[in-house]
ROLUMDREN-358020 format. One line per field, with one value per atom (N, C-alpha, C, O): residue number from 0; atom name; x, y, z. Coordinates in steps of 0.2 Angstrom, whole numbers, plus 2048, in hexadecimal, padded with zeros to 3 digits. Each point is the difference from the previous one (the first is absolute). Last residue first. Example, Ala and Ser with C-alpha at 12.3 -4.5 7.8 and 13.67 -1.06 7.14 Angstrom:
! ROLUMDREN-358020
resi = [1 1 1 1 0 0 0 0];
name = [N CA C O N CA C O];
px = [840 804 7FC 803 7FF 7FC 804 805];
py = [7F5 806 805 806 7DE 806 806 7FF];
pz = [823 801 803 801 7FF 800 800 803];
This chain:
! ROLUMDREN-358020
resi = [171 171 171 171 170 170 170 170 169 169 169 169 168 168 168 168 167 167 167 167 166 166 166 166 165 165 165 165 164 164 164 164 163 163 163 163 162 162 162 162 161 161 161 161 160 160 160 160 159 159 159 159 158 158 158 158 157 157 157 157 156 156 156 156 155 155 155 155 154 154 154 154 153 153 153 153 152 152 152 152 151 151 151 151 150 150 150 150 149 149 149 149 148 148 148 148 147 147 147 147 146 146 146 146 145 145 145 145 144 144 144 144 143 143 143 143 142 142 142 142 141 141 141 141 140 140 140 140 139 139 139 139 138 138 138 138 137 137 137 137 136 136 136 136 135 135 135 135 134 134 134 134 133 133 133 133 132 132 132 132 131 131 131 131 130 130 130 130 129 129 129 129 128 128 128 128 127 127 127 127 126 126 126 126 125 125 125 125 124 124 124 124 123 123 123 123 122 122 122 122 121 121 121 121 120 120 120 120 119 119 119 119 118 118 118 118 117 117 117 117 116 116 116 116 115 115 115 115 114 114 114 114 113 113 113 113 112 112 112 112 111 111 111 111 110 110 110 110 109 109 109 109 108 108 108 108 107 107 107 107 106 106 106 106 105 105 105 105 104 104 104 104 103 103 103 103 102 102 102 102 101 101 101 101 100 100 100 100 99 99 99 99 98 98 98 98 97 97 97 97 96 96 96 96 95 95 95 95 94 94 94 94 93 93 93 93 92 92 92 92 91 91 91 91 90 90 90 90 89 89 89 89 88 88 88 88 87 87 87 87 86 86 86 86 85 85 85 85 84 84 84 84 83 83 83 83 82 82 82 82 81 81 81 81 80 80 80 80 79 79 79 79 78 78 78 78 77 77 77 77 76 76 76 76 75 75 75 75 74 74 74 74 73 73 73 73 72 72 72 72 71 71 71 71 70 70 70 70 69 69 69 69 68 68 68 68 67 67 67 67 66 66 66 66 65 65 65 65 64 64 64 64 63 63 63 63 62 62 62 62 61 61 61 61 60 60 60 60 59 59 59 59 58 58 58 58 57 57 57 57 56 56 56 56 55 55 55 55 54 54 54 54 53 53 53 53 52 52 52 52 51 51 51 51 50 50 50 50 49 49 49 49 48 48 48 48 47 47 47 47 46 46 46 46 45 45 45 45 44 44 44 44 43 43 43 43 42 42 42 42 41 41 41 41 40 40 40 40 39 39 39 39 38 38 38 38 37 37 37 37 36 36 36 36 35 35 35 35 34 34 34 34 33 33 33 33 32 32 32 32 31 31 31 31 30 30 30 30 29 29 29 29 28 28 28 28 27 27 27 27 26 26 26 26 25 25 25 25 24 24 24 24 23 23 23 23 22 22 22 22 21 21 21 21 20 20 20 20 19 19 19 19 18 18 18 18 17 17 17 17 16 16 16 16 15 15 15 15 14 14 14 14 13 13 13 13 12 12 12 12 11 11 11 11 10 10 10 10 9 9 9 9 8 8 8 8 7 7 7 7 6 6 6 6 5 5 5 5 4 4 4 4 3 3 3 3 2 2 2 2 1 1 1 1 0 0 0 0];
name = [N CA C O N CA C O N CA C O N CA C O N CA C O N CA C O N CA C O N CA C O N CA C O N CA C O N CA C O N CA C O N CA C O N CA C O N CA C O N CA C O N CA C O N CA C O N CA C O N CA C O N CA C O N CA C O N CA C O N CA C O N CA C O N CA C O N CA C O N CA C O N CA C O N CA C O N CA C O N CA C O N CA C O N CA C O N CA C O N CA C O N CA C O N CA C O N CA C O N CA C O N CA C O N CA C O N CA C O N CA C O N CA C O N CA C O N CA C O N CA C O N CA C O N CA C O N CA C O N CA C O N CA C O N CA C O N CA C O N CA C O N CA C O N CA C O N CA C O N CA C O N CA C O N CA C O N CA C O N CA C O N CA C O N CA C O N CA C O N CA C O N CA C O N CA C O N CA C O N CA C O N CA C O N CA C O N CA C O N CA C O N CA C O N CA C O N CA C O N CA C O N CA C O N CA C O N CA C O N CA C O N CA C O N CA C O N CA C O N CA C O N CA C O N CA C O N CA C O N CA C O N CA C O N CA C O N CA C O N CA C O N CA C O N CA C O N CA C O N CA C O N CA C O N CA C O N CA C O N CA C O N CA C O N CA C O N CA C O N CA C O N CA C O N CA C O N CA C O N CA C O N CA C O N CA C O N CA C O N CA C O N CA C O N CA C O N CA C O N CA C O N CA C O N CA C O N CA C O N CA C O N CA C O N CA C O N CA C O N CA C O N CA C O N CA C O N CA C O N CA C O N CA C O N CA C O N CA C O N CA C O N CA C O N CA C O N CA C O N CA C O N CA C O N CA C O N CA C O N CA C O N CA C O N CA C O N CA C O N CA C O N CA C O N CA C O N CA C O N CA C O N CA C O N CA C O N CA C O N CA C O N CA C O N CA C O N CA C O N CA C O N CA C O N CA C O N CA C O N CA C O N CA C O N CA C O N CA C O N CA C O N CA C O N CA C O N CA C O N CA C O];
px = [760 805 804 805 7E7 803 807 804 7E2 809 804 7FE 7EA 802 809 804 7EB 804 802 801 7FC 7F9 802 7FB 817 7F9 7F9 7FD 818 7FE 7FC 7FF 817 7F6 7FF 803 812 7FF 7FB 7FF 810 7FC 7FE 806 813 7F9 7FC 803 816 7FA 7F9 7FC 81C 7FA 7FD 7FF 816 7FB 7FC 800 815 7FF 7FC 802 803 802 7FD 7FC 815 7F5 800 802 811 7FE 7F9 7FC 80E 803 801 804 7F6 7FA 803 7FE 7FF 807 7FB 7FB 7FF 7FF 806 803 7F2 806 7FD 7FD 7FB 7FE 801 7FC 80E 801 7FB 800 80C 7FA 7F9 7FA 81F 7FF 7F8 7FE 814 7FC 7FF 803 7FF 801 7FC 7FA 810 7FB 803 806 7FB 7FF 7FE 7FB 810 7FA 801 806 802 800 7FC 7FE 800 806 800 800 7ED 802 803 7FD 7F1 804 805 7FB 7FB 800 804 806 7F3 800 7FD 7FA 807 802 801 801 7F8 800 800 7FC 80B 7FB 7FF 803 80D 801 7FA 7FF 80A 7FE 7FE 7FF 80E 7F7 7FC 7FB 81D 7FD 7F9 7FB 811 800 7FE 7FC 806 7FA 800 7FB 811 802 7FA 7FD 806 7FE 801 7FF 808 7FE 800 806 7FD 801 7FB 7FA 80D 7FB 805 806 7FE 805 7FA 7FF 7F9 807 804 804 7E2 803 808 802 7EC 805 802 801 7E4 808 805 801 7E9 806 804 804 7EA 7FE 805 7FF 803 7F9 7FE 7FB 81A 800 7F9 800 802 804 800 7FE 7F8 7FB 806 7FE 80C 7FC 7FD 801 80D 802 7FD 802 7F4 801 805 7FD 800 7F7 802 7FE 814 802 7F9 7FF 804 804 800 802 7E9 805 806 7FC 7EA 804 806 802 7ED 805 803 803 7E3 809 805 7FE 7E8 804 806 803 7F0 7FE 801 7FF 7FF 802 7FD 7FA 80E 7FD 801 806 80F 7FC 7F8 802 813 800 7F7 7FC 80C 805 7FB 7FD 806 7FA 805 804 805 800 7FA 7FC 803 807 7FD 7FB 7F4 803 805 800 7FC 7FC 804 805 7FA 804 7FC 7FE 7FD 801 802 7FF 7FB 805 7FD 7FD 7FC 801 802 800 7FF 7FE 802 806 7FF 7FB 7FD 7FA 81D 7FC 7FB 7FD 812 7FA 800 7FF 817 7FF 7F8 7FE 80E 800 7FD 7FE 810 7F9 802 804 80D 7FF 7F9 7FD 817 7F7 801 806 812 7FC 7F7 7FE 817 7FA 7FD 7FC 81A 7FD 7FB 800 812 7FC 7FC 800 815 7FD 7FC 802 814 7F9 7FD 800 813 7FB 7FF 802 7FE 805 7FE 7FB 7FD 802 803 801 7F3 808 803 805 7E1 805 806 802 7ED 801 806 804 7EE 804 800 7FE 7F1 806 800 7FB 7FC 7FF 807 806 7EF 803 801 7FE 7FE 7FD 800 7FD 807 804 7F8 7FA 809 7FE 803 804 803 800 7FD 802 807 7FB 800 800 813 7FA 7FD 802 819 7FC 7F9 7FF 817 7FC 7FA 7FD 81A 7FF 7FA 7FF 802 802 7FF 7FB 7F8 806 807 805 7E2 801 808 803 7E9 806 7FF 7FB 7F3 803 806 802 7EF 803 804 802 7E9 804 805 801 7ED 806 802 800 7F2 803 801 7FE 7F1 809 7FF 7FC 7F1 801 807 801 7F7 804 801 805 7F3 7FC 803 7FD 810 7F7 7FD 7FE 816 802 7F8 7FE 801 800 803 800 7FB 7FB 800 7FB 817 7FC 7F9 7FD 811 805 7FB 7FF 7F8 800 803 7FD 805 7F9 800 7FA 81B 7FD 7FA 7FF 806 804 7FE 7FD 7FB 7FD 802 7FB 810 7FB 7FE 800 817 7FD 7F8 801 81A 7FB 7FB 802 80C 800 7FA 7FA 808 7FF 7FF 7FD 806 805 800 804 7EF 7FF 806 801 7F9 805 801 805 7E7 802 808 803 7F4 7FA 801 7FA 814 801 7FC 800 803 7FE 7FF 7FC 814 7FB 7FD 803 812 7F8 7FB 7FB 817 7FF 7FB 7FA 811 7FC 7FF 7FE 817 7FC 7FB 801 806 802 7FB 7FA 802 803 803 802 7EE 808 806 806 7E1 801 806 801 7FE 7FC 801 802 800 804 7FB 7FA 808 7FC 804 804];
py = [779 801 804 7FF 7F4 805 800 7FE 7F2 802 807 804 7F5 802 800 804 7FA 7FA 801 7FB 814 800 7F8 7FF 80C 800 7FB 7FC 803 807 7FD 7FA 7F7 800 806 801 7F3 804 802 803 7E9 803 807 803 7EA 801 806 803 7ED 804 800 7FB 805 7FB 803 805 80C 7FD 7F8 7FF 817 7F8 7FC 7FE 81E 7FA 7FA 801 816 7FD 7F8 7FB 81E 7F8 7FE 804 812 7FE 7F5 7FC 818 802 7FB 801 7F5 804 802 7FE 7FC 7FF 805 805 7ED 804 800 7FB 7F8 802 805 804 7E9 807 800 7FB 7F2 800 807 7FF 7F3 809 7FC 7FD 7FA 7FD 805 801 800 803 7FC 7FE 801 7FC 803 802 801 804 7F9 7FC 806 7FE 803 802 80C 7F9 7FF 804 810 7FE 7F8 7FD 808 805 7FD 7FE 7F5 801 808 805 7EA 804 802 800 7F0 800 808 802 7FD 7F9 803 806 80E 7FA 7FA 801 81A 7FC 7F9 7FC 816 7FE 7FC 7FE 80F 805 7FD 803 7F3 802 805 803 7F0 801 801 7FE 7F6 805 804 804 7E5 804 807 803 7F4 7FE 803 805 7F4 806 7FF 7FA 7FB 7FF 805 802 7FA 806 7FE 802 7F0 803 805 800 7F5 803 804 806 7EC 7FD 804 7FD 803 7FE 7FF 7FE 80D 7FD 7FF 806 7F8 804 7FD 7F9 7FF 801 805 804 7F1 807 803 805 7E5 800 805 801 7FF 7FC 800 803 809 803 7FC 802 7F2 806 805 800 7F0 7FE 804 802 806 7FD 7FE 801 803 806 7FF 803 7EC 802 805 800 7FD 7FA 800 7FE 810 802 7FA 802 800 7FF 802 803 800 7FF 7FE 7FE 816 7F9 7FF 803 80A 800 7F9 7FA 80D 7FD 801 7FF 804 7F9 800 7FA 81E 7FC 7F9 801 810 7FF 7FC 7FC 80D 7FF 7FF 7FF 814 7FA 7FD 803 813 7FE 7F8 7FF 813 7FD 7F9 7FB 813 803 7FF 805 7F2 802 802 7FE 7F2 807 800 7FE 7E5 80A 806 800 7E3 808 807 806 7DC 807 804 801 7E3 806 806 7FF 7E6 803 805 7FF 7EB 805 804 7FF 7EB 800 807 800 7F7 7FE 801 7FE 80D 7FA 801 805 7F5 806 7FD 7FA 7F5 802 808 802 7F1 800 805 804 7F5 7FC 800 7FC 813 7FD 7FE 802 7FD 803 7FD 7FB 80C 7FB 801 806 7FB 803 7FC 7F9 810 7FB 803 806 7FA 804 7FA 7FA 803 806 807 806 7E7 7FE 807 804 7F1 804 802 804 7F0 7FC 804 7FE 80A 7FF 7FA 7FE 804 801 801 7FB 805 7FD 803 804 804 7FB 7FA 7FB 81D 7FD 7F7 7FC 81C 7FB 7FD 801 816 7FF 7F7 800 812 803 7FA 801 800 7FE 802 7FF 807 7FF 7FE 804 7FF 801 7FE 7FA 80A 7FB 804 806 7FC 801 7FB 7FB 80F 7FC 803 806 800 7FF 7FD 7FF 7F7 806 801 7FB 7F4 7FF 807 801 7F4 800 801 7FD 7FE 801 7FD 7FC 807 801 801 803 7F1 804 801 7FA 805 7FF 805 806 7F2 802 7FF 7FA 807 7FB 806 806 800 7FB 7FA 7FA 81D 7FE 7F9 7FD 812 7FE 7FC 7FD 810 805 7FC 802 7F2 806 807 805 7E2 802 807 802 7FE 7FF 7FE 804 7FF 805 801 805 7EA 803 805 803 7F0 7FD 802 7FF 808 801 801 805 7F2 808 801 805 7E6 800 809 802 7F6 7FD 7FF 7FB 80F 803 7FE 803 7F0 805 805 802 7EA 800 807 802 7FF 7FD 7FD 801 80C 7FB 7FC 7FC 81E 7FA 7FA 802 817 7FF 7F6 7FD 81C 7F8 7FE 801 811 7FC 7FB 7FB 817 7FE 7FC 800 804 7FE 800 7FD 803 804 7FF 7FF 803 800 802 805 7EF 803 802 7FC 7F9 7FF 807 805 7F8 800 800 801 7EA 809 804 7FE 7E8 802 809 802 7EB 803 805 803 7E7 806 804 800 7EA 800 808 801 7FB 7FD 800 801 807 7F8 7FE 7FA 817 7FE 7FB 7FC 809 7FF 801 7FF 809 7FD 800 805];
pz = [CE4 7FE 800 7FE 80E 801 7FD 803 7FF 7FE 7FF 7FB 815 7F8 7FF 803 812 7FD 7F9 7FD 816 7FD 7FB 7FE 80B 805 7FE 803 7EE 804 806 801 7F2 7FF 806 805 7ED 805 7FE 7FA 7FF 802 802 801 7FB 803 7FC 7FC 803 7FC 805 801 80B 7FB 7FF 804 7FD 803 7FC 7F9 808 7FC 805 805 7FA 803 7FD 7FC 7FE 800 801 7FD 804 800 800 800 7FE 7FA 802 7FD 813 7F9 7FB 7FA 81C 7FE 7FA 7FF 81D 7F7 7FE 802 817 7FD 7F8 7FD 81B 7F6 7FF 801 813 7FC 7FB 7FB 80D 800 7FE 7FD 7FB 804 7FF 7FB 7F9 804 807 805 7DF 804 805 800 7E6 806 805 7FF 7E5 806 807 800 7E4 804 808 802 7E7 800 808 803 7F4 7FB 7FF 7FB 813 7FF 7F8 7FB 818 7FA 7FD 7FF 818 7FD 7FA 800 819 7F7 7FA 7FF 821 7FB 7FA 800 80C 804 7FA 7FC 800 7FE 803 7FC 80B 7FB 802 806 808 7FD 7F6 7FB 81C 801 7FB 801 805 7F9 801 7FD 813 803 7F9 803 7FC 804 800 7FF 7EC 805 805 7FE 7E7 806 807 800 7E5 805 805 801 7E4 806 806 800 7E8 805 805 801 7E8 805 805 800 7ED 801 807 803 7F3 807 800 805 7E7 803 807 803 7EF 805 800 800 7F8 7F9 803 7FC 810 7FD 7FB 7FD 80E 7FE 7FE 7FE 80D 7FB 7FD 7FA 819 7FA 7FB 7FA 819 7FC 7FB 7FA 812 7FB 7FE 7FA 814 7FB 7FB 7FA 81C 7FC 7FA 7FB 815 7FA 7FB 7FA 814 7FC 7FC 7FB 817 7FC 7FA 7FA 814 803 7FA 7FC 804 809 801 805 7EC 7FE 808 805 7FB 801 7FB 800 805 7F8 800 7FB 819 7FF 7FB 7FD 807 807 7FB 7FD 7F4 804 805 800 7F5 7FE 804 806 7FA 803 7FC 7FE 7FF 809 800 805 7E5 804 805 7FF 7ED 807 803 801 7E7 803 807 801 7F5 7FD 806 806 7F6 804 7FC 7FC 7FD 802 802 7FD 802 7FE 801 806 7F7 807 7FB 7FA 80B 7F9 804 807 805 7FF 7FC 7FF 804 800 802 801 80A 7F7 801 805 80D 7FF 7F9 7FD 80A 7FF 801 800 80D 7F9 7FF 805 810 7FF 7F8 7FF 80F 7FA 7FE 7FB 813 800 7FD 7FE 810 7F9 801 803 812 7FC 7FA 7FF 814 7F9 7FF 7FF 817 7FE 7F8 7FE 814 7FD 7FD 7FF 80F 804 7F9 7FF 7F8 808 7FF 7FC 7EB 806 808 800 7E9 804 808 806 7E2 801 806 800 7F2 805 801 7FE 7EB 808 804 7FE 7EE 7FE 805 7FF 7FD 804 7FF 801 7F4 7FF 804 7FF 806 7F7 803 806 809 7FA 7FC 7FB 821 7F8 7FB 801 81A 7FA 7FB 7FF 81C 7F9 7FC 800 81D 7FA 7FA 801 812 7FF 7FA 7FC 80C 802 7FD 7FF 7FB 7FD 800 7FB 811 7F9 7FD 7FC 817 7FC 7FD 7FF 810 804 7FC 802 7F2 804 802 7FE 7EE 801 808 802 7E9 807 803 800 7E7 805 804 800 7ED 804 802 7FF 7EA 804 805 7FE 7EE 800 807 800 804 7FD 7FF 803 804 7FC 7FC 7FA 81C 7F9 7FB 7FD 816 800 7FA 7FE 809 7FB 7FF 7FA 815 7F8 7FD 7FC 81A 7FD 7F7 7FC 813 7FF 7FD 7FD 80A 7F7 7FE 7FB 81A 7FA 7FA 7FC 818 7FF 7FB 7FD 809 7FF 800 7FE 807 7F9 801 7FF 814 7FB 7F9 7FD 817 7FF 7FA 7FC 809 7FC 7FF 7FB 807 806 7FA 7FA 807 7FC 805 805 7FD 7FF 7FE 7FE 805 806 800 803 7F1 800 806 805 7E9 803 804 7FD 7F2 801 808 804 7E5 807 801 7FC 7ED 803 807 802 7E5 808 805 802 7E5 802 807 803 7E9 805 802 7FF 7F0 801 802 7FD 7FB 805 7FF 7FE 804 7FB 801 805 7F8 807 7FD 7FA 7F7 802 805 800 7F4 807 803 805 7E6 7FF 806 800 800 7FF 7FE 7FF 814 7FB 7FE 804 816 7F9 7FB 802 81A 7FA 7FA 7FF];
């Protein structure tokens, strides 16, 4: 995969060493797992140096053209339309259904909370000890660990929600 100035893009994120070539089933397993960690963009390596599927973080250009490998950028937008918030430090993740879902939401929400996103730290699966998806430290946090791990010195960037007792009373 390229960025937008065609240069090889790097950084990816290595979630399969799979090489078991290009097949459908493959490109439907790939691409389910690059959604599922919120990525940019995928691609698939086979028969080749470094074989397997990977995540892109960061904005893909296009293609290089190069045989036994394949590149797909999302074009789906961060979601607009949700305001965001920041939890206290060392709490392992935000509730169930205020998660940020993709690294390019999480962007936005830094933007809309006056974070810097310039030099994120992207987590890799095996990272189980980091807060799942969008997190603010020094600077911005994405962790594609499904794991709810916590740092005392991260706090996760959730949609702004709620939280009501039992009894339906706001719970601050």
């Amino acid at each position: 995969c390229l960025d937008e100035q065609g240069a090889n893009l790097g950084g990816a994120v290595k979630l399969d060493t799979l090489d078991i070539g290009d097949t459908p089933e493959r490109r439907e397993e790939c691409l389910a797992k690059c959604r599922g960690v919120g990525a940019t963009g995928c691609e698939l390596k086979w028969s080749r140096s470094y074989p397997g599927c990977y995540a892109h973080m960061y904005k893909i250009g296009g293609a290089s053209g190069s045989s036994r490998y394949l590149c797909w950028a999302f074009t789906e937008p961060a979601q607009l339309g949700y305001s965001y918030m920041v939890l206290e430090k060392d709490v392992a993740g935000c509730p169930a259904g205020t998660e940020v879902a993709t690294v390019d939401e999480c962007r936005e929400a830094f933007r809309m909370l006056g974070l810097n996103s310039d030099s994120p730290s992207i987590k890799k699966p095996t990272s189980t000890d980091y807060p799942p998806a969008c997190s603010v430290g020094s600077t911005m946090y994405w962790a594609t660990t499904t794991s709810r791990g916590s740092k005392s010195y991260l706090a996760p960037v959730c949609r702004a929600h709620i939280v009501l007792d039992g009894g339906g009373e706001l719970v601050q």
